[in-house]
C-alpha positions as a Markdown table, in Angstrom:
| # | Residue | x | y | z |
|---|---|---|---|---|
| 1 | Unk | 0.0 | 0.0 | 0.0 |
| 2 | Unk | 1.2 | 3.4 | -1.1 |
| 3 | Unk | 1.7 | 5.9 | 1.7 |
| 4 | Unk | 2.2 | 9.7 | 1.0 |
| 5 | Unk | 3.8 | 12.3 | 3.5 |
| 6 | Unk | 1.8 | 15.5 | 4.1 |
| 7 | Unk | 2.0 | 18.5 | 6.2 |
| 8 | Unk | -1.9 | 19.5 | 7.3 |
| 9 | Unk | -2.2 | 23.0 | 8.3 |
| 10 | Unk | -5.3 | 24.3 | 10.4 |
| 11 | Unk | -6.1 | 27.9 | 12.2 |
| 12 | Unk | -9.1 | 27.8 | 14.7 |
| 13 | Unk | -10.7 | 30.9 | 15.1 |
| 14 | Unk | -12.6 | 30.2 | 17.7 |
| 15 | Unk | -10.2 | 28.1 | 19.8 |
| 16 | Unk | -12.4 | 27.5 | 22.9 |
| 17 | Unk | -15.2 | 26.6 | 21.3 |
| 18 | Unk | -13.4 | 23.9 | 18.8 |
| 19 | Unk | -10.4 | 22.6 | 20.1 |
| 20 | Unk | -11.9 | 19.9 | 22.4 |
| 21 | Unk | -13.7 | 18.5 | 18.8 |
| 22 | Unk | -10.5 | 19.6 | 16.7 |
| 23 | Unk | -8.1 | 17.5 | 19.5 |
| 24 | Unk | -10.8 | 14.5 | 19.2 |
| 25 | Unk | -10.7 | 14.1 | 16.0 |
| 26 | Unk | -6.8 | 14.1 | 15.5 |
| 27 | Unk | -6.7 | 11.1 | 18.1 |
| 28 | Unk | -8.8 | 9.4 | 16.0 |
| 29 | Unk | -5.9 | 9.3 | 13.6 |
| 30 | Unk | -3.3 | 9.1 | 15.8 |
| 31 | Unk | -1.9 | 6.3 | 14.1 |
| 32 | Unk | -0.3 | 8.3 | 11.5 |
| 33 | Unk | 0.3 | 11.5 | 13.2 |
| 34 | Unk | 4.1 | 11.9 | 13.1 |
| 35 | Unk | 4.1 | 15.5 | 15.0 |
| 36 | Unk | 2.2 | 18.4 | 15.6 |
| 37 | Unk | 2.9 | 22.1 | 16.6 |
| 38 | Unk | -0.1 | 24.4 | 18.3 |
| 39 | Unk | 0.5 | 27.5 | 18.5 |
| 40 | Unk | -1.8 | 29.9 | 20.6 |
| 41 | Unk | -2.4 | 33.3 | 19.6 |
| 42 | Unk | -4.8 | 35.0 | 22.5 |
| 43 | Unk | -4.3 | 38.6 | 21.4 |
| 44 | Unk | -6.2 | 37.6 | 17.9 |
| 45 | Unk | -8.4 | 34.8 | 19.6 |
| 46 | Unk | -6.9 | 32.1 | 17.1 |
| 47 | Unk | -4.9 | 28.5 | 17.5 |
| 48 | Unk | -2.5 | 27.9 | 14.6 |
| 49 | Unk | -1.5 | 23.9 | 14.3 |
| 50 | Unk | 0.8 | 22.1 | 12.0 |
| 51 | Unk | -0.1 | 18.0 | 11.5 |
| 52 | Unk | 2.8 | 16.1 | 10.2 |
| 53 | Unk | 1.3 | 12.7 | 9.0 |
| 54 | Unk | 2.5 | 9.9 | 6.8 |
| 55 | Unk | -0.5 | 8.0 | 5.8 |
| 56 | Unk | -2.7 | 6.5 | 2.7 |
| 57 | Unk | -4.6 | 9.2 | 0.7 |
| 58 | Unk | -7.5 | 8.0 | 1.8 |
| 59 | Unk | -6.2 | 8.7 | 5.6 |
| 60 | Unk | -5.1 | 12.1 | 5.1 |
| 61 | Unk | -8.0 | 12.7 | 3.3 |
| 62 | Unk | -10.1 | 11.8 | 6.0 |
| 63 | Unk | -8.2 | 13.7 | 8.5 |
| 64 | Unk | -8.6 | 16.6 | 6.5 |
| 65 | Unk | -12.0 | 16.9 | 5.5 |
| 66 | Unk | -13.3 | 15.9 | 9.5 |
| 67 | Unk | -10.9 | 18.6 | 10.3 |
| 68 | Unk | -12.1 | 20.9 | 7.7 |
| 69 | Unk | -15.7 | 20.1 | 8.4 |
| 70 | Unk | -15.5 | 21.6 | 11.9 |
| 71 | Unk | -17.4 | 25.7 | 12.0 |
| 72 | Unk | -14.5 | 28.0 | 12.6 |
| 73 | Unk | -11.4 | 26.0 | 11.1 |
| 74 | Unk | -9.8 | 27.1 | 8.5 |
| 75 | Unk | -7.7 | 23.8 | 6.9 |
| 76 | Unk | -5.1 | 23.3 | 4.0 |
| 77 | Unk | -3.0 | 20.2 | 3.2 |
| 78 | Unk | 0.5 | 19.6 | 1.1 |
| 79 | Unk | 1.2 | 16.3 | 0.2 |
| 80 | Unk | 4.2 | 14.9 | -1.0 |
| 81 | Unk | 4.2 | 14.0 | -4.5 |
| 82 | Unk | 6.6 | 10.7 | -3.6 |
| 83 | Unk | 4.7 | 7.7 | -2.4 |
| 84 | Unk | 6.4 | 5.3 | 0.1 |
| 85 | Unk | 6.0 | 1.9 | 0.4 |
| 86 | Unk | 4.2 | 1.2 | 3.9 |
């Protein structure tokens, strides 16, 4: 099976209210999580977060679009154009 490395990139604008659904659903793929970065921003009321993950597409893709589906987060994803064997 073909794996892909991708960098998934998120800002929640309304961190209170989503980061408890937002940190929910990333454990749900914690199998492919390879590292993460949050970074707070209070003075804007915003979280920034870098995913690292090497998975299938359909993995990131799934990661991505519950990510994306959440009201008030913003997501983008680069994946590598390399596949890996798994």
């Amino acid at each position: 099976m073909k794996k892909k490395f991708a960098v998934i990139g998120a800002i929640l604008e309304r961190p209170r209210e989503t980061q408890h659904i937002f940190n929910d659903n990333v454990a749900e793929y914690k199998g492919i999580i390879k590292g993460r970065m949050g970074i707070p921003y209070d003075e804007a009321g915003v979280s920034v977060v870098s995913i690292i993950v090497f998975g299938t597409m359909d993995e990131i893709n799934g990661l991505t679009g519950k990510l994306g589906n959440i009201k008030g987060v913003s997501v983008k994803t680069s994946i590598s154009k390399k596949d890996f064997d798994s």
